[in-house]
LOSE-417449 format. One record per residue (C-alpha): residue number from 0; residue in one letter; y, z, x. Coordinates in steps of 0.25 Angstrom, whole numbers. Layout:
// LOSE-417449
+--------+-------+-------+-------+-------+
: vextor : nutor :     Y :     Z :     X :
+--------+-------+-------+-------+-------+
:    NUM :     A :     Y :     Z :     X :
...
+--------+-------+-------+-------+-------+
This chain:
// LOSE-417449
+--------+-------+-------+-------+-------+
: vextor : nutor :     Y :     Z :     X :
+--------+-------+-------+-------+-------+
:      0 :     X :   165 :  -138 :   203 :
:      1 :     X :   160 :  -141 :   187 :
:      2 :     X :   173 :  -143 :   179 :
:      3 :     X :   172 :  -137 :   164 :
:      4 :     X :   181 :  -141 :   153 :
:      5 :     X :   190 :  -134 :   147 :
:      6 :     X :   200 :  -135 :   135 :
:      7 :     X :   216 :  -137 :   139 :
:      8 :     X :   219 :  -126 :   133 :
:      9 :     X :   207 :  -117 :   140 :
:     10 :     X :   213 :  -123 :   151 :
:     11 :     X :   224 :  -118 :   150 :
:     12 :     X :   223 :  -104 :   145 :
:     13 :     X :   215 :  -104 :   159 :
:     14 :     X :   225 :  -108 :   167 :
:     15 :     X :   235 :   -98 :   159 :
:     16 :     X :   225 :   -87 :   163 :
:     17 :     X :   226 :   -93 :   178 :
:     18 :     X :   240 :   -93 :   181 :
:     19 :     X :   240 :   -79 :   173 :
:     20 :     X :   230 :   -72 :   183 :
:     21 :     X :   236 :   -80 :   196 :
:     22 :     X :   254 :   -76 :   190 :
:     23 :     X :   251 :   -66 :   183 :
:     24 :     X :   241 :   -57 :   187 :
:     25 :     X :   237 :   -59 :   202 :
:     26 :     X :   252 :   -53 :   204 :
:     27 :     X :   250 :   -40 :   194 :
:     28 :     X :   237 :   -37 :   202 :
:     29 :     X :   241 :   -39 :   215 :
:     30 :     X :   254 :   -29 :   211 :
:     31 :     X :   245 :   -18 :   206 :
:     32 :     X :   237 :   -17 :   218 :
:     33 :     X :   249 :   -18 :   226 :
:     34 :     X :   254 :    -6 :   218 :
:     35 :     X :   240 :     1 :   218 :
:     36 :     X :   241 :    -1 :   234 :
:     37 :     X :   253 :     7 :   235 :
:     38 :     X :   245 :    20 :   229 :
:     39 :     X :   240 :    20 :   241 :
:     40 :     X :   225 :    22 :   246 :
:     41 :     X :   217 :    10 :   242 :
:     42 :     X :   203 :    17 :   242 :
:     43 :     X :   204 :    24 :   228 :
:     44 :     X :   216 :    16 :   221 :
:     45 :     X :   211 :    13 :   208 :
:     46 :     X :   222 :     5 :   206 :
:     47 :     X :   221 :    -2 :   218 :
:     48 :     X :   206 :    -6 :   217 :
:     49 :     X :   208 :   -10 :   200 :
:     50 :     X :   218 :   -21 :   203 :
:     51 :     X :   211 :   -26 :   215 :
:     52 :     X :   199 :   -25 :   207 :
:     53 :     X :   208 :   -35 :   197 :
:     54 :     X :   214 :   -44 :   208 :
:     55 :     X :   199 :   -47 :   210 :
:     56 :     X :   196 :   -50 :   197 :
:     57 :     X :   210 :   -58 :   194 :
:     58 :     X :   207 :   -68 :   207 :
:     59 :     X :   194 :   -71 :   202 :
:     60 :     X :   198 :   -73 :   190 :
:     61 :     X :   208 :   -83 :   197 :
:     62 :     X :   199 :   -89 :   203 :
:     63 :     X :   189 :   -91 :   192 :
:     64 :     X :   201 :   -97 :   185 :
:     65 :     X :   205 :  -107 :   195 :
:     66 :     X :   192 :  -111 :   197 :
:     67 :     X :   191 :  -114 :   181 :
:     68 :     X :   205 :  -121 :   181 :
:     69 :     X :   200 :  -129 :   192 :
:     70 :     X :   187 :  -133 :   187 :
:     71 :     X :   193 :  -135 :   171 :
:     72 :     X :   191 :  -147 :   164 :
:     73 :     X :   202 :  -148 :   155 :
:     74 :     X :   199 :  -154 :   143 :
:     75 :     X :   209 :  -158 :   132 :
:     76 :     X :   202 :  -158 :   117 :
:     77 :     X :   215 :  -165 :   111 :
:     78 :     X :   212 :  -178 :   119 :
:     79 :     X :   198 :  -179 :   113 :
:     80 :     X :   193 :  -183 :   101 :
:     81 :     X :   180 :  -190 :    92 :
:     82 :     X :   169 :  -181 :    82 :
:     83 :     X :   162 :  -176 :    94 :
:     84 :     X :   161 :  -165 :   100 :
:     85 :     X :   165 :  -162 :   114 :
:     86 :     X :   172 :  -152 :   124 :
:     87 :     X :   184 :  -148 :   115 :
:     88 :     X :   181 :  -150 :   102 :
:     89 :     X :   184 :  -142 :    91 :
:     90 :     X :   173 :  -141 :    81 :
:     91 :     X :   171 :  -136 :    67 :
:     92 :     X :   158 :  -133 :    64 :
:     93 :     X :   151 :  -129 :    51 :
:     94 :     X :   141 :  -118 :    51 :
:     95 :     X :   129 :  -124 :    44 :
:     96 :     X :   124 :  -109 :    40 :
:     97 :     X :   137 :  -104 :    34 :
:     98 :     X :   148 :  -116 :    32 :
:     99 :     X :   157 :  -108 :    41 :
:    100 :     X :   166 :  -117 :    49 :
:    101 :     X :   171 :  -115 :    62 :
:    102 :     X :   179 :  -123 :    73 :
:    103 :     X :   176 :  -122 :    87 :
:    104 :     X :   183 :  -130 :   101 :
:    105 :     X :   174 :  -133 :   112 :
:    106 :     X :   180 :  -127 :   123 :
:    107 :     X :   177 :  -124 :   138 :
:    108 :     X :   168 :  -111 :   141 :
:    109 :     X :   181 :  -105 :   150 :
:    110 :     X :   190 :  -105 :   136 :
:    111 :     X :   179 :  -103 :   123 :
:    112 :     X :   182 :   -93 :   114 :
:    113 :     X :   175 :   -92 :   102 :
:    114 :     X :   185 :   -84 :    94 :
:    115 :     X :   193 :   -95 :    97 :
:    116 :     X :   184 :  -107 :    92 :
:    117 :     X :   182 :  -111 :   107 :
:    118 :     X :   167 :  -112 :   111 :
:    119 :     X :   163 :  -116 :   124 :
:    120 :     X :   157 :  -130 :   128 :
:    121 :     X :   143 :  -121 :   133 :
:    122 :     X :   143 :  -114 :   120 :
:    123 :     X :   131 :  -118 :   111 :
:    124 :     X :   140 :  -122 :   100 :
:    125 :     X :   148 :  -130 :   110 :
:    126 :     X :   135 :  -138 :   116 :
:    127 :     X :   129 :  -139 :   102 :
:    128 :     X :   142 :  -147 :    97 :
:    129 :     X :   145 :  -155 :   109 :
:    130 :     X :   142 :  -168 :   106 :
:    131 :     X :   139 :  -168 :    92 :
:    132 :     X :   150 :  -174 :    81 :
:    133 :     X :   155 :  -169 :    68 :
:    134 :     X :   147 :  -168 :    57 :
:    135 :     X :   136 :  -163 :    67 :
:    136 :     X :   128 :  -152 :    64 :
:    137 :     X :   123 :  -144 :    77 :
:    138 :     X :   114 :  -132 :    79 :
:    139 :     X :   114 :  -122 :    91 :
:    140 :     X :   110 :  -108 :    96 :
:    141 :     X :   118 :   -98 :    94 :
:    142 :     X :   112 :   -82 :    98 :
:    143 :     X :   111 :   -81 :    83 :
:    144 :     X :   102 :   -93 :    81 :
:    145 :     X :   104 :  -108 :    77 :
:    146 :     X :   117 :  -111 :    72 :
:    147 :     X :   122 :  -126 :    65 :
:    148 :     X :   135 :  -131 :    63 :
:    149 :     X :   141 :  -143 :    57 :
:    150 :     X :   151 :  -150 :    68 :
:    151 :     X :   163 :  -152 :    57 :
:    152 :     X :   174 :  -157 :    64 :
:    153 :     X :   176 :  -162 :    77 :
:    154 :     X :   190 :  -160 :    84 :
:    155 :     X :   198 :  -160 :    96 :
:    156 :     X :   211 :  -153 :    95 :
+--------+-------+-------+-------+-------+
């Protein structure tokens, strides 16, 4: 099993979202289809059928989970430091077309969210930057064409 690494705080958003499937939800499904049982016959219960339809996809999202929870390397940005960057950096970067600045953190792929400035280590902007130090310039593809930035800052918070 290849383990992935994951931010502390990815990790525990995803074990939030576990234990929330396995208290929380597992019970509320297994109750409506006890209740869609009592309707009687099985073989054209809607009911019945939608939220065993649901158990399935909730275990399997449990599984997925434990899976990932067991497999995570868990990584804690805070504890690192230096003018590289590496898994769990955050960066500013300077658009060399526009000046626009913008901060991103490198973060594992199950936890990126780009509205959030979180871009995951497999990101072409991720790769681009790893390795490289501030005051870097880099260029990479993007599905618009080539784009540079200036690596600004280098931090890990």
């Amino acid at each position: 099993m290849e383990k992935f690494p994951i931010t502390v705080q990815g990790f525990a958003k995803m074990e939030a979202e576990l234990r929330q499937r396995r208290s929380i939800d597992r019970p509320a499904i297994i109750e409506a289809i006890s209740e869609a049982r009592a309707h009687g016959d099985l073989s054209e219960n809607a009911e019945y059928h939608a939220a065993k339809e649901k158990q399935g996809f909730n275990e399997s999202y449990i599984k997925d989970l434990e899976d990932k929870v067991s497999r995570a390397d868990v990584i804690d940005p805070k504890t690192m430091s230096g003018d590289t960057v590496k898994f769990g950096a955050t960066v500013t970067l300077v658009d060399e077309d526009t000046d626009e600045k913008k901060k991103y953190q490198i973060v594992g792929e199950y936890e990126a969210n780009l509205d959030n400035g979180a871009i995951s280590i497999v990101s072409p902007l991720a790769r681009a930057l790893i390795g490289k130090k501030q005051g870097t310039s880099i260029e990479f593809n993007t599905p618009k064409g080539n784009k540079g930035y200036e690596i600004v800052k280098v931090e890990y918070i």
